[in-house]
N, C-alpha and C positions, 0 to 999 in steps of 0.2 A: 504494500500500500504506500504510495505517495505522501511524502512529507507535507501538510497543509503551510502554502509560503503564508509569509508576515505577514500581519495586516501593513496597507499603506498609510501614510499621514492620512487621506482627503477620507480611506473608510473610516480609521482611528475618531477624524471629527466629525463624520457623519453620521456612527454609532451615539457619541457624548451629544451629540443634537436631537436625537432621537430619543433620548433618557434611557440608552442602555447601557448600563453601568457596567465596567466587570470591576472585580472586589479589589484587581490589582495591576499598576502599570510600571512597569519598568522602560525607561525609556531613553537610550544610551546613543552615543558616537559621537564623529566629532561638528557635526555640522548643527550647533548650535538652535539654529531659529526653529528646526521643529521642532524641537524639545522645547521650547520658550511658548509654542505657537498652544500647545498639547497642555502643560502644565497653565498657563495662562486661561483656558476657555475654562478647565475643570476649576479653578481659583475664583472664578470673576461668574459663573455661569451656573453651575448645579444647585447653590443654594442661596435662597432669596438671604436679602441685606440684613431679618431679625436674626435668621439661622445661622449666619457667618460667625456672631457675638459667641457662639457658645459651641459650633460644631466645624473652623475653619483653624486648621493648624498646621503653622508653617515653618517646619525645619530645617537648618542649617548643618549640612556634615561636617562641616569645621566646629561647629559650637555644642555636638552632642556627645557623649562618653562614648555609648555605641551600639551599634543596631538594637538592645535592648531596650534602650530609647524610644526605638522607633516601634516596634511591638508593644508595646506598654501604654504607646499612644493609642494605637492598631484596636487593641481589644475594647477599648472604653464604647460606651454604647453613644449615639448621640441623642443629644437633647432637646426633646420637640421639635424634631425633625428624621426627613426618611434617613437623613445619612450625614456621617461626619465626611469631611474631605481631609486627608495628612498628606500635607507636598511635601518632600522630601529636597530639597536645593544642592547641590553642591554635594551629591551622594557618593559621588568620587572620591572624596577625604575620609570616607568611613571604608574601613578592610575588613570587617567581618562579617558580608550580605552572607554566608553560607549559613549563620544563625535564622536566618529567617525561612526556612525550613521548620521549625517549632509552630511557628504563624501557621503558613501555609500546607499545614495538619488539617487546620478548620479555621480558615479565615473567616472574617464576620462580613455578613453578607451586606452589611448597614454601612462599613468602612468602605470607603473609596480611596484606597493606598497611591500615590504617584512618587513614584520614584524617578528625579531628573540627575542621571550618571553620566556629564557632558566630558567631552575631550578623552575619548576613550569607547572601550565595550568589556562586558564582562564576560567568563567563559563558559558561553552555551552547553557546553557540555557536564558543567556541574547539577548536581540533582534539582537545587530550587530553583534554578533558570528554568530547568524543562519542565516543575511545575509551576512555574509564573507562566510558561508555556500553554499548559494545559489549562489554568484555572482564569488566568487572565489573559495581559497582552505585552508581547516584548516586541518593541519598537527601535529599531535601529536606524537611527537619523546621519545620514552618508551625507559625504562632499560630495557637490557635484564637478564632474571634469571640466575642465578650462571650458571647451566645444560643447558646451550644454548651455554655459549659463544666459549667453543672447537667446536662446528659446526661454530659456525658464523667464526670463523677463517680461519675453513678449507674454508669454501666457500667465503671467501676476498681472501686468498692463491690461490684458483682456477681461480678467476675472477684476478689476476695477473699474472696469467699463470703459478706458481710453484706448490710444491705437498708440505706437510707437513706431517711428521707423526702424527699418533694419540698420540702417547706417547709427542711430542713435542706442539701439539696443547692444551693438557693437562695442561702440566706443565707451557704452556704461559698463560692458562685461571686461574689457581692456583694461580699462581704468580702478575699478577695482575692486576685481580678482571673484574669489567665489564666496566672499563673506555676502552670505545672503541679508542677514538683517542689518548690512552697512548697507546693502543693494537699496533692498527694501524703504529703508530711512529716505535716501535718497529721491526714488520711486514718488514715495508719497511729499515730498518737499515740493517736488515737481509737480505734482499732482494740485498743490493749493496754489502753486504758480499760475496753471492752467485755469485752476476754476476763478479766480482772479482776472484775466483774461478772457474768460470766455472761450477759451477753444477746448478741444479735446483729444489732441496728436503730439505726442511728445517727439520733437523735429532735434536733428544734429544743433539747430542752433541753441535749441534753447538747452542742451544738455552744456555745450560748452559757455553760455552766459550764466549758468545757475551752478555748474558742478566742478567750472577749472577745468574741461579737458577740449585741447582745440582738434575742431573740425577738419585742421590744414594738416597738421601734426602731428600722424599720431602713425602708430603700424599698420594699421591697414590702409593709411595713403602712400605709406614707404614698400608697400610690398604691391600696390597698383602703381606705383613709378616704375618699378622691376618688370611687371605683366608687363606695362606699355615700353619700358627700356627708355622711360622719361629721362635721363641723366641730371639735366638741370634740377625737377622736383625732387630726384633722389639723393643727390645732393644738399640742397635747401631743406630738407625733411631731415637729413644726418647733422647737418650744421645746428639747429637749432636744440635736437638732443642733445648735442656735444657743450651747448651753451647751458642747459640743465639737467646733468645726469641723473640727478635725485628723483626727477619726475621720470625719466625715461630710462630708466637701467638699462642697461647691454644685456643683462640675462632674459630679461622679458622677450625685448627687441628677436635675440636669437633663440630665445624658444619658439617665437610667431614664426621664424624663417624659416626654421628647422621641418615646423610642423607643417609650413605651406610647401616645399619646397617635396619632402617626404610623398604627400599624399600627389603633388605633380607627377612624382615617379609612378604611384599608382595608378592615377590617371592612365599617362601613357602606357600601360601595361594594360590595364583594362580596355582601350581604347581598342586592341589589337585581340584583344579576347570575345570582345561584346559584339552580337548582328546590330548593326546601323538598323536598329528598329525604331518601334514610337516609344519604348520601356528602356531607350538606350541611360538616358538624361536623368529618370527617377531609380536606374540603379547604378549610376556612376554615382549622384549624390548620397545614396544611401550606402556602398562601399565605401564612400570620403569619410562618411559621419558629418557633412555639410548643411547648410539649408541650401537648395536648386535655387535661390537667387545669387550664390556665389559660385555656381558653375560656370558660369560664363568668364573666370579669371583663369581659370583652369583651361578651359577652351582658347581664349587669348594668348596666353601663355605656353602654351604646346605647339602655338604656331611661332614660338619663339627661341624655346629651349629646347635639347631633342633631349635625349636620356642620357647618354654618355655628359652632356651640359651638368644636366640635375644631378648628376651622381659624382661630379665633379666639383658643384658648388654646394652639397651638402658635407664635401667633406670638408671643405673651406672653411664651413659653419661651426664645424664640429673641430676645427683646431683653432679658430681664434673665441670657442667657447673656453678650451682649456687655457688658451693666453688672458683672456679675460680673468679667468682666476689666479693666474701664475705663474702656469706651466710654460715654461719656455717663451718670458717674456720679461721684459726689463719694467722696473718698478717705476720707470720715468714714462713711459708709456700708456698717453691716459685711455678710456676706454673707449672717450668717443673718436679718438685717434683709430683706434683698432676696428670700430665700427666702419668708419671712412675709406681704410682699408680693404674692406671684405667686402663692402659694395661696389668698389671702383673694383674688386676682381669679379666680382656676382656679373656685372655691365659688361665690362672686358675679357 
């Protein structure tokens, strides 16, 4: 018989919307905002504002002796009301969850346990895991990969009711990185911008007047100077990183290269595998792991580079990555020098 996969975050809150409780939530990893998202509705939402006074209890792992604590809390009954709520914060700091096993003999069906275990995961394979498994819900809250998070934007953007460019979902995924609830923050700043305003499309420009990240300057106009073999833009784009590396590290820069330059290779390999049909286009982009509006760079670009090129300028990347850190480079050597470098060989 098949293992029954996780619940996901959107079942997770569609369950607690619906008032189905399970007695217990464990809810672990490193990606922060679901677990913020999950402990936050059960805190603010299960019970009305008299219930809270006498049946809402919120602990810290750093400030309690030890999971006994949290059992002790666990068994109490609640008071005029269906249920007690115990969030557990910072579950991390406490080393002895395998106690709660004793609990979870005969949890009380009235406790709503939450447990938030961020920057981390516990060992599924211990016995209370696989009955938190059983009896309730373990929730494992994942980073998401570089190449996800302009989707994941757009589709936060939608579930708020606005539209987003792709160019602007880009350069908010660019800029930074995969911390979802610095994303999010952002999202929504932008969001009272707009309703201020009166529009409802969050456009490149307004990302770069509101959040610091320019439209002109950024990697993905440095790596379409490259598709077009722009020299001047690609240039002017290096120059101005070289003037702020803080904002524009060399390791970002060449991890986008790396990663555009890599899937090029596959492209052209693919290219030579796939019939020229009408399903050529939605499974080149889905082999990429792209959105099919960035196909068309790849397409440009193949009429530019051949494969012996790509597999020439990725190794390029890949040795003034390790001069960027050290290797076999002189310490007077700045980085947007080495950048300047490996573009003027990427061109030529």
């Amino acid at each position: 018989m098949a293992k029954q996969a996780s619940p996901t975050f959107e079942q997770i809150m569609a369950s607690l919307k619906s008032k189905a409780y399970a007695p217990i939530y464990l809810l672990m990893g490193e990606e922060d905002y679901y677990i913020d998202r999950i402990s936050q509705y059960a805190e603010n939402n299960i019970l009305t504002e008299d219930e809270k006074a006498f049946n809402l209890t919120i602990l810290y792992g750093k400030d309690i002796a030890s999971v006994d604590d949290v059992i002790l809390a666990a068994k109490r009954f609640p008071m005029m009301s269906d249920y007690q709520v115990i969030i557990v914060k910072e579950a991390q700091n406490l080393k002895d969850w395998s106690r709660l096993e004793f609990y979870l003999k005969q949890p009380l069906k009235s406790t709503i346990l939450v447990i938030c275990y961020k920057h981390g995961k516990v060992d599924k394979r211990t016995k209370y895991v696989q009955n938190i498994e059983k009896q309730g819900v373990l929730f494992e809250s994942k980073r998401l990969y570089d190449n996800q998070v302009a989707g994941w934007i757009g589709n936060y953007c939608k579930e708020r009711g606005i539209a987003i460019d792709i160019k602007a979902a880009n350069m908010m995924a660019e800029f930074l990185g995969t911390d979802l609830s610095r994303i999010v923050n952002e999202i929504d700043k932008l969001i009272i911008i707009l309703k201020d305003k009166g529009a409802k499309s969050i456009t490149a420009e307004l990302v770069e007047q509101n959040i610091g990240i320019s439209k002109e300057y950024n990697n993905f106009e440095l790596i379409e100077s490259l598709v077009n073999r722009d020299i001047l833009k690609a240039n002017r784009i290096v120059d101005h990183f070289a003037k702020d590396p803080k904002d524009n590290p060399l390791v970002v820069t060449l991890a986008m290269l790396f990663n555009f330059y890599s899937n090029l290779l596959l492209y052209l390999y693919l290219l030579r595998k796939l019939p020229n049909d009408s399903n050529r286009n939605s499974v080149l982009a889905s082999e990429l792991k792209i959105n099919p509006y960035f196909l068309k760079d790849y397409v440009k670009a193949a009429q530019s580079y051949n494969s012996m090129q790509v597999v020439r300028i990725i190794g390029y990347i890949r040795q003034y990555d390790g001069m960027g850190k050290g290797y076999k480079s002189s310490s007077h050597v700045s980085q947007g020098d080495l950048l300047k470098e490996l573009i003027f060989k990427i061109l030529h």
